[in-house]
N, C-alpha and C positions, 0 to 999 in steps of 0.2 A: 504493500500500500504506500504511496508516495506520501511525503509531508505535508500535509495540509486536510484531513481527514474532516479539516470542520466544511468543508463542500457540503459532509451530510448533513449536517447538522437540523437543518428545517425537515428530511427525511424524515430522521429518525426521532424525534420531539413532536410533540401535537403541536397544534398551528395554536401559534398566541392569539389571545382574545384581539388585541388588539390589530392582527390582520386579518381576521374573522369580521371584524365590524369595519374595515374601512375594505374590504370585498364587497358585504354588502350595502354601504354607502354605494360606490361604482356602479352598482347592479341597479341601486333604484335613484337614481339622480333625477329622475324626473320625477319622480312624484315626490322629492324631496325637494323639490325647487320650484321657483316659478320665472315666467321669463318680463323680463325687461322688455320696454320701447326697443331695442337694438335687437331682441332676438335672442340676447344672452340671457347664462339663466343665475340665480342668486338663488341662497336657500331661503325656505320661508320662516323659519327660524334656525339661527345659528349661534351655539356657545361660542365662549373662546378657546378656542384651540390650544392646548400648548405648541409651542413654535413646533418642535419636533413631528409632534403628529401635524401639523400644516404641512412638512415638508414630506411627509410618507403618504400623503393622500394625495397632492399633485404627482409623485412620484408613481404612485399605484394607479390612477388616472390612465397617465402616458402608457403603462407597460399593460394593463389593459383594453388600451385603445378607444376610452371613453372621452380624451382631452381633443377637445376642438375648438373652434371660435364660440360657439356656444357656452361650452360645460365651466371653459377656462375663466368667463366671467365670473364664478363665487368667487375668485381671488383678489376680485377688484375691494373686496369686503378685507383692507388690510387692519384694523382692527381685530376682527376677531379670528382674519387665519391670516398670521404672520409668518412668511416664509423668509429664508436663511438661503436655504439650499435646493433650487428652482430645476428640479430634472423632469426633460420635455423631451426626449430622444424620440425620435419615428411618428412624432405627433402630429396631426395637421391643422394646421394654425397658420393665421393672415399676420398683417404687417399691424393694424390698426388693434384687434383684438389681445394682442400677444402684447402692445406696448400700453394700453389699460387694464392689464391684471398686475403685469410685473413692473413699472415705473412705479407705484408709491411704496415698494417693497426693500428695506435695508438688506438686498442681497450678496451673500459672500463667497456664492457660487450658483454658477447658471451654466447650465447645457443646454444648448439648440440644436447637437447635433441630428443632420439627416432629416431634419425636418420636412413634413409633405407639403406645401402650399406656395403661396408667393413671398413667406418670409424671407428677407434676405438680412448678408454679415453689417449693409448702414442701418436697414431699420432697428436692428438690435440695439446696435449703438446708440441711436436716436433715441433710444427706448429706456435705455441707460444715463439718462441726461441727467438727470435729479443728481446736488453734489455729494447729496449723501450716499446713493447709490454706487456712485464713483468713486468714492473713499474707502466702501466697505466689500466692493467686490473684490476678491482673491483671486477665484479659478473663474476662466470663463472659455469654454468651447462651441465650439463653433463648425465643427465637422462636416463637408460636404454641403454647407449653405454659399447661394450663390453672393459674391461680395455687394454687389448693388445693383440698385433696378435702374430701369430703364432712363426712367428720366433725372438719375443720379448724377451729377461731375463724381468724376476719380477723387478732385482734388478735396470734394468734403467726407472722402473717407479716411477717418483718423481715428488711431488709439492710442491718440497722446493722452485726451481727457483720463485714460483710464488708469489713474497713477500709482494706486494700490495694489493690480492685477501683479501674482507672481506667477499664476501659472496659463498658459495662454496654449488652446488646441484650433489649429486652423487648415488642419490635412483635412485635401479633397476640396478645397475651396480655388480663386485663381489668384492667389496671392502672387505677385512678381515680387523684384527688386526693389521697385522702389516703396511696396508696403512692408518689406523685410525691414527696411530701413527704418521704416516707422515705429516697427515693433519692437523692433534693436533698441528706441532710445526710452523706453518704458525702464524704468531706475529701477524696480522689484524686482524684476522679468528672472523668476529662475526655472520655468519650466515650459518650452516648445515644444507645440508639434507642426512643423511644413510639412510634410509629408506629402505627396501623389499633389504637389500645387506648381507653380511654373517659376517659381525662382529657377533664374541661372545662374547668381552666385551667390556666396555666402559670406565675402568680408566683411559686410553687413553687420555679422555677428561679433563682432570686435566691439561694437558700441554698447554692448552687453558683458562684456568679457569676465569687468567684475562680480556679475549678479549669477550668470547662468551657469545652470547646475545640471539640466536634462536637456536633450537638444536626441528630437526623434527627428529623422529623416530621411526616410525608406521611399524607392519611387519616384526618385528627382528628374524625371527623362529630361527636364529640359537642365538641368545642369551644364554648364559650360564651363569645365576647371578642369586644369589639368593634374594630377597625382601632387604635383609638388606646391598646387595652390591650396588645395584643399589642405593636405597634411600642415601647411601653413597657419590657417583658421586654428584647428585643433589644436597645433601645439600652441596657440596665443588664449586657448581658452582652460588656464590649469586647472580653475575650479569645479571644471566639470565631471560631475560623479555618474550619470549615465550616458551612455550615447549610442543609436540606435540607428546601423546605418543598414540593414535587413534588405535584403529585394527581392522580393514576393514576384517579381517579372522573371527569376534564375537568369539572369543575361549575364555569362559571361564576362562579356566586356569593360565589365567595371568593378573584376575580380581583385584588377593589380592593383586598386587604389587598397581595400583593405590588405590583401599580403604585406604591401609597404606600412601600413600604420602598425601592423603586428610585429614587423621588423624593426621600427622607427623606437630606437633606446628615449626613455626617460620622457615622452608623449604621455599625457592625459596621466599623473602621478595620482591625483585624486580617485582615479575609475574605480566604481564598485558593479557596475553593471553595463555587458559592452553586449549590442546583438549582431551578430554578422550573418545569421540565416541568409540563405537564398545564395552565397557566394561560393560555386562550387570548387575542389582543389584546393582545400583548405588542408593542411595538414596538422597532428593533432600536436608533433614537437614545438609546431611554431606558438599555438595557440599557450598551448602549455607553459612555455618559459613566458609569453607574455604574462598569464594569470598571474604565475609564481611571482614576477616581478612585482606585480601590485599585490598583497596581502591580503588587504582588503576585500577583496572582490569576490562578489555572492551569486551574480548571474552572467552566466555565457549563451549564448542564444546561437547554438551550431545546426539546425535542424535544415536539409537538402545541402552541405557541404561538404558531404562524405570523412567531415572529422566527428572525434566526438565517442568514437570505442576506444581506446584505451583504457586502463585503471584506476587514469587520474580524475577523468570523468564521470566513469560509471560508478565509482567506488562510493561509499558514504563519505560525507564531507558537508561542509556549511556552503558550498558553491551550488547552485542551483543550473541544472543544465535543460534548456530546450532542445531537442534531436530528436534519435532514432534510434539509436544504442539497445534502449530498455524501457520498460514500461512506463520507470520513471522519466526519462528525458519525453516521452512521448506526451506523456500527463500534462508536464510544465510547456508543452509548445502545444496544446491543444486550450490551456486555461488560458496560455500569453496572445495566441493569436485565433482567439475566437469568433473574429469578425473579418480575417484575412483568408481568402477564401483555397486561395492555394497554396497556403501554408495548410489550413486545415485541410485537404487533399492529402497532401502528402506525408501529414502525421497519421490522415485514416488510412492510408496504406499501408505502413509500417505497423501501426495496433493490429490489424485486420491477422497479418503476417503473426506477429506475436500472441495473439491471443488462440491461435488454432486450436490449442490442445490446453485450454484453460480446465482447472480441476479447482481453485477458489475462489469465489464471488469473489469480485471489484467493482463495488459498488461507486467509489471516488470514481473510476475510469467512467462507469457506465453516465455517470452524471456529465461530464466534460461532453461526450457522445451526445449526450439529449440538448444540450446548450448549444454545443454545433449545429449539432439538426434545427433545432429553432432559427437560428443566426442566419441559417442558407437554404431556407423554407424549397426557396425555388429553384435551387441546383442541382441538379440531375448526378453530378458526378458526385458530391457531397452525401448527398441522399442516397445513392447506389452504395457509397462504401461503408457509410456510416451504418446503413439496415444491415449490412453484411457484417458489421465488427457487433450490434446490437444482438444480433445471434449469437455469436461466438460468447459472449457477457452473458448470456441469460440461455443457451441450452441445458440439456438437461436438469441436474437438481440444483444448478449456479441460480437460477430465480427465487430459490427459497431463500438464500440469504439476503436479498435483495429488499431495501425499504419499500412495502407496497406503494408509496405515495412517489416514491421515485419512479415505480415501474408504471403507477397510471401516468405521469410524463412523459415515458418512453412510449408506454400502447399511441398515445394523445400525438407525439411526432410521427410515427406507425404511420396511423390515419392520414394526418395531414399528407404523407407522402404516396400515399395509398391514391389520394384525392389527387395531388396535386402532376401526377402521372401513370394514368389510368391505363394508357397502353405499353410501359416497358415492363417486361414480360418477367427478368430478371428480379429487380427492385420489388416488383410483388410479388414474389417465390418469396424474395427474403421476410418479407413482413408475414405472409403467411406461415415461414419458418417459425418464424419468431412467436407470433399468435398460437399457434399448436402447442401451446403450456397450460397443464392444468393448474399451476400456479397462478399464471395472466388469466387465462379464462371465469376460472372459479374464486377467485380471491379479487382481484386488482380493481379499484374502479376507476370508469371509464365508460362512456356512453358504447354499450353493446350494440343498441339500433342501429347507429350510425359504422358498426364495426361490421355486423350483420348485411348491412346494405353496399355495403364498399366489396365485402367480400362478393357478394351474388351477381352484381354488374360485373366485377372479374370473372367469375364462374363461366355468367352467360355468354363469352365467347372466345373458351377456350375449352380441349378436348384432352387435354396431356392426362390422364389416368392417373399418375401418381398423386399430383397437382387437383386433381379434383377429387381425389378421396379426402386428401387433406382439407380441400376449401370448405368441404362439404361436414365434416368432423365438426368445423371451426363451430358453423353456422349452427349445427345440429344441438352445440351447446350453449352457444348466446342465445339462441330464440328460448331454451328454456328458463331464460332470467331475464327475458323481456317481455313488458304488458307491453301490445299491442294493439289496445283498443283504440286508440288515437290515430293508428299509423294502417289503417285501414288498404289507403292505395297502394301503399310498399308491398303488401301482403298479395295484393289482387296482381299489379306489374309485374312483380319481380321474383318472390320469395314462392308461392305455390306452384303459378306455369313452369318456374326453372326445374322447379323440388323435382313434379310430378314426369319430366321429362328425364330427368335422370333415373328413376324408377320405372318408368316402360322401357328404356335404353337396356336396365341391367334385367329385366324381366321378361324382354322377347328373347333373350339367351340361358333362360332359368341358372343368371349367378347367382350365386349367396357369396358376397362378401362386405366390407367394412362400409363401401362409400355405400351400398342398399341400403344396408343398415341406419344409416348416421340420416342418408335422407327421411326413410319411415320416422326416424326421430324427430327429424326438423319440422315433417311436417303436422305429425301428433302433437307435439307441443306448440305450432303456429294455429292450430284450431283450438288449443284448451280455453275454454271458457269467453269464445269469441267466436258467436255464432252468425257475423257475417263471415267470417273465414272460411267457416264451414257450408255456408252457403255458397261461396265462391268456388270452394273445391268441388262442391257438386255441377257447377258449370262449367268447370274445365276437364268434366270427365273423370274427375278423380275418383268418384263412386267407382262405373265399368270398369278401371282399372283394377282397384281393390279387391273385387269380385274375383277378378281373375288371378290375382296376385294369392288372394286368401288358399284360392283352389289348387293352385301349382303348387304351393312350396307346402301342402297339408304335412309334412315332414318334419317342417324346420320350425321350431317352438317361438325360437326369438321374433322371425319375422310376423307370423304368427297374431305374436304379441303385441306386435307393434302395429299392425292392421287392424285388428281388432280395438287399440286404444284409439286410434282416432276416431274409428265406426261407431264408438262410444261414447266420443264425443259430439256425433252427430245427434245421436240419439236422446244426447241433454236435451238438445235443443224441441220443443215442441212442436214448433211449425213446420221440423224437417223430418219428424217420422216415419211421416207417409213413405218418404224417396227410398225407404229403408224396408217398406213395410213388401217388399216380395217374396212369395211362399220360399222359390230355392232358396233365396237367403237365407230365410229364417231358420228351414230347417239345416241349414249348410251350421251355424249359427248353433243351434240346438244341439247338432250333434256333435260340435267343438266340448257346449258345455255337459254334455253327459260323458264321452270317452274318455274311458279308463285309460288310453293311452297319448294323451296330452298333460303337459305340467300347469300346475296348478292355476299359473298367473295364464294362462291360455285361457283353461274355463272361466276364469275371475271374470276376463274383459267381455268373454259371451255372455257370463250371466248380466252383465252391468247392461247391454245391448238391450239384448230380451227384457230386463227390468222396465227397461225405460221406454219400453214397446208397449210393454202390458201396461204400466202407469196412467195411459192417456183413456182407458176404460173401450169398454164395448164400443160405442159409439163412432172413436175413431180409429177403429180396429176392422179390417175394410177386408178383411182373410175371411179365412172359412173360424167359425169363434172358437169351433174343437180344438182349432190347433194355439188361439190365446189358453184355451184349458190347460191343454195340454203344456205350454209354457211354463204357467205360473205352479204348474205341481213339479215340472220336472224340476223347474227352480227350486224349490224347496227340497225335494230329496237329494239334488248335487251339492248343494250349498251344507249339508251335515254332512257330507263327506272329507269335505275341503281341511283339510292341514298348513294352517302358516308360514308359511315360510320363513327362513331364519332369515334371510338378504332382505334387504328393504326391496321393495315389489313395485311400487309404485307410490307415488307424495303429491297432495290438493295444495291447490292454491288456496284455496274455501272450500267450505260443504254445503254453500248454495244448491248444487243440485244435488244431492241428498235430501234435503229437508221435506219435499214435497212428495219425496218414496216413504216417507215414514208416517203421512197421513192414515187417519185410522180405516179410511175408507180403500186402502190399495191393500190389493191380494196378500197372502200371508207369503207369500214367495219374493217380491218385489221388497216387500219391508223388511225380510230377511238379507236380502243382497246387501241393502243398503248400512244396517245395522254391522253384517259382518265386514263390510269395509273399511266403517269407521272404526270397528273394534279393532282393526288387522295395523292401522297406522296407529291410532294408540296407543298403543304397545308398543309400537318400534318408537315413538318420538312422544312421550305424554304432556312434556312443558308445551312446546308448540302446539299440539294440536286441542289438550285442551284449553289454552288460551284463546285458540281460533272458537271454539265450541263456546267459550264465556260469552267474548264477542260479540257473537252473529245470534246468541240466543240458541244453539243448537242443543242445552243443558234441558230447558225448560218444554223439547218437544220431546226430546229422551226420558224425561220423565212423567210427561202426558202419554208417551205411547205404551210406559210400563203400567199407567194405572188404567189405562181404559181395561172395560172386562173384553172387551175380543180379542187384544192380541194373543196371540199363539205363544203357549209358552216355551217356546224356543226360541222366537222373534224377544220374549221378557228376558231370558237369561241372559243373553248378548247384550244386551240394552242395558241391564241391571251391570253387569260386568266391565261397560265401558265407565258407567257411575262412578263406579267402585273403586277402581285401578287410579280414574283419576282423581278422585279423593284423597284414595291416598297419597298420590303422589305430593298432592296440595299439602295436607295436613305433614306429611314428611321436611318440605322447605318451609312451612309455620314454625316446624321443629324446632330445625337448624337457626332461623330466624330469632327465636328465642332465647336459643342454647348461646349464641354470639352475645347478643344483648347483655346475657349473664356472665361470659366469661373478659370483653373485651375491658372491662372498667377494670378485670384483676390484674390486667397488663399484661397476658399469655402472651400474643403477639411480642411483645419483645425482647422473648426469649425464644423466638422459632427460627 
């Protein structure tokens, strides 16, 4: 594990109240607000904030994406939300709104970087006018903002006023020469960044020589110096403790300027922190005796420069190494360069490589992984390797050690990448790889529907066999943890027509294997307790299929089983009995549940069938009536034969449709099914299910059915028995509940 373990920290901790409530501020800002003449919006009542939390709720705003001209108006309220430290990264904001939240604010750091709209690097400034503001700003970045608008002169952009600033970020903006020069003469100025801007020289930096301490400069193409100008700047700038001359472009050509500063005796004495990534032909002697020469120094930044394996680096030590070497070098160039897109490339390479034959969680790594993924949403090569290193962290039993709240992050980048390239073929193997965890499926949360639907669009147009047993596995287990009464059309589009297609596919060849399987499941549990679904399968044919499905595989118990559950849950349904109610059926049906040579859970789901057949009375019983007779007796003598099964058999969501089989008025065979169902989960799970029975009232019909005088006293025992069990159950954690009361005042616990 690399140093800096506290990455997990928010993992593995509950979420502080405190970002609990400023989540949901975010979420409901409009009805916490009202809007102003401008559009903008103000709260309708608001405390005062401690500064701190002013500065974590404009910060939480930006990062999820609720800050805009609008939302940003509460801050014009500086009264009661005083902010410090103004971070607005990727937010989208105008010139006019952004300079009435934040000008009456004593700010001491402000980010604008990468911002979306027409703000530009004068209106900031402009924005920053107040002298107080100008006095108390510190840090001010400015990343990728365009320097002025349109109807700007050059000559009124200045950061002279800004006399206080020490530390100043201006990469990706079009800073030249002669704003270099302007910035140079700011008296604090101990921390730059130029970076990827259009200066082409740097003597500039002399008018700072005194003050400056970090000077990043990675990207310079338009740089016009030659080796022995530039080594010039540098060796005039002693004070400087980091410097960051990186190139994420790997161009050779501007190799020999770093070899000479590495050779260049008694240059930069102060250095604690030097990056030369991206400079390839680096060798590790030369590096080396530089480090040695300076004591001091903590970070080396070698990552695409083919130095960087030796002992001096890879060893322990207080020198902090970005590379390729080891896990560790790989960690520290994937936290340093999070946002640099082919540096993170090329660190996911090397993980990818390293992690092949992972045998202990690394959950630090897996975090760095899901930070990148977020960072390069939309980069095809970033997302391709990073799903691929996101496997290798989290196959097999690597996921159990894994913070769930970290791994719903991970499913959460999954998706997005899922979505975000729906046709490479690759990329979703790997997420699919990944997804095939019973860990991730059954544990992690994370919106299932939206994971279930991403899957099925993939499904629907592709054929690879191994790849669709898997996609199909996925789905077969999220739709069992998803209500889908809301998601109606996904169900009818998508999730049935796919399912039922893939089950004629494996059933005009009479297979039995996993992907059959997994669909009967998806689709059994897409129709539970959602009886447009079930009406929609009957539209797409799914009945004639079934029919035939039931008849061919009479052999195979599991499939069987799984036919017969959905058939059952047709048969909840009242208005769809009829579609059900065909003599072969039935007897097909009948004679599932009388054979002695079917396992248990086989007759279970025929007598459930047949119960809810007979349920609906003579009336809408449209057969010949001998043979409703003849149901509701054979129910009854199958159902005293039945033996429980030791494996859990099947689990309700409700016993909604139970409760209307246990009317006094329904056959003594129908009341039977129902009573021994509930008794059958019961027993296997009594907290849950009698808590559902509390509930729903199901307590108070179980003991209306034991007192009427017609039940059958076999339908009373079962009925009396489910009482009973859960009674005691209750009365057992009364118990316990008591027994604690009593003992925890004598201070047992703090001798355990």
């Amino acid at each position: 594990m690399i140093e800096g373990a506290w990455l997990l920290q928010d993992e593995e901790n509950p979420v502080a109240l405190a970002d609990i409530c400023l989540a949901w501020i975010c979420l409901n800002l409009r009805q916490l607000c009202e809007r102003r003449s401008d559009g903008s919006l103000c709260f309708h009542r608001c405390p005062v904030f401690p500064q701190e939390l002013a500065d974590q709720l404009l910060c939480r705003m930006a990062e999820e994406g609720v800050l805009n001209d609008g939302t940003i108006g509460i801050f014009r309220s500086h009264e009661h939300l005083r902010l410090r430290r103004a971070l607005l990264r990727s937010s989208h904001l105008s010139a006019e709104p952004f300079r009435l939240a934040i000008c009456p604010h004593r700010l001491q750091e402000l980010d604008v970087s990468r911002i979306k709209g027409d703000l530009t690097v004068s209106d900031v400034l402009l924005s920053l006018a107040n002298e107080e503001c100008r006095e108390s700003l510190q840090k001010l970045v400015l990343t990728g903002l365009d320097l002025r608008g349109e109807n700007v002169e050059a000559s009124s952009l200045s950061f002279s006023a800004l006399r206080g600033v020490k530390s100043l970020g201006l990469a990706g903006t079009e800073l030249d020469d002669s704003g270099l020069e302007d910035v140079s003469a700011l008296p604090l100025l101990e921390a730059l960044d130029i970076s990827n801007t259009n200066v082409t020289d740097l003597r500039a930096l002399l008018g700072c020589q005194a003050s400056l301490r970090s000077l990043t400069a990675h990207g310079l193409t338009c740089l016009d110096m030659t080796p022995a100008q530039l080594l010039y700047v540098l060796s005039h700038l002693p004070g400087l403790r980091h410097l960051d001359l990186s190139d994420n472009t790997l161009n050779a050509d501007r190799d020999c300027v770093v070899k000479q500063l590495l050779e260049e005796p008694g240059i930069l004495p102060s250095l604690v922190s030097l990056d030369v990534s991206g400079h390839r032909e680096l060798t590790d002697a030369a590096i080396q005796a530089f480090v040695e020469a300076r004591p001091g120094m903590t970070f080396i930044g070698l990552l695409a420069t083919q130095a960087g394996f030796c002992d001096f680096f890879t060893g322990k030590s207080k020198l902090k190494v970005a590379g390729e070497a080891n896990i560790a070098q790989i960690s520290e160039a994937l936290h340093r360069y999070s946002e640099r897109e082919c540096f993170v490339r090329e660190a996911l390479v090397h993980l990818y490589s390293l992690t092949n034959d992972s045998d202990e969680p690394q959950p630090d790594v897996l975090k760095l992984v899901s930070t990148a993924m977020q960072s390069h949403a939309h980069s095809l090569h970033v997302q391709l390797l990073a799903t691929a290193c996101v496997f290798n962290l989290t196959s097999q039993d690597l996921a159990i050690g894994i913070p769930l709240r970290l791994l719903g992050n991970i499913v959460r980048q999954l998706l997005a990448a899922m979505r975000n390239f729906p046709n490479h073929e690759q990329l979703q193997k790997n997420c699919l790889l990944t997804l095939c965890s019973d860990r991730i499926l059954q544990d992690v949360p994370f919106d299932r529907f939206e994971a279930a639907k991403l899957v099925m669009m993939w499904l629907s147009t592709r054929e690879d066999q191994t790849l669709q047993r898997m996609a199909v596995a996925i789905v077969s287990i999220l739709v069992s943890k998803v209500d889908f009464g809301t998601s109606i059309r996904s169900i009818r589009q998508l999730f049935i027509p796919q399912l039922l297609c893939i089950v004629q596919q494996k059933a005009s060849v009479g297979v039995v294997d996993s992907t059959l399987k997994f669909a009967l499941s998806a689709l059994w549990n897409l129709t539970d307790e959602t009886p447009t679904a079930c009406q929609h399968f009957i539209e797409c044919q799914g009945l004639e299929l079934y029919v035939e499905v039931l008849e061919s595989y009479y052999s195979e118990s599991s499939i069987q089983q799984k036919v017969l559950g959905l058939l059952n849950n047709i048969a909840e349904v009242a208005e769809l009995r009829t579609e059900l109610l065909d003599e072969d059926l039935v007897q097909h049906v009948l004679n599932l549940l009388q054979s002695p040579e079917v396992e248990v859970g086989v007759s279970y789901f025929a007598g459930g069938i047949l119960a809810n057949l007979a349920s609906s009375g003579e009336a809408t019983w449209n057969l010949d009536l001998e043979l409703r007779n003849i149901v509701v007796a054979k129910l009854h003598s199958a159902i005293m034969t039945w033996t429980p099964p030791e494996r859990e058999m099947v689990s309700y969501r409700t016993f909604q449709p139970f409760y209307p089989l246990l009317d006094s008025s329904q056959p003594t065979g129908v009341q039977l099914w129902a009573v021994w169902a509930m008794n059958l989960v019961c027993g296997q799970n009594a907290p849950h299910y009698g808590k559902m029975l509390q509930d729903e009232g199901g307590f108070a019909l179980l003991k209306t059915l034991i007192t009427h005088p017609n039940t059958h006293n076999d339908v009373r025992r079962l009925a009396e028995g489910i009482l009973c069990s859960l009674e005691q159950q209750q009365s057992a954690v009364l118990f316990l509940q008591d027994l604690l009361t009593e003992i925890v005042p004598q201070g047992i616990f703090f001798y355990l």
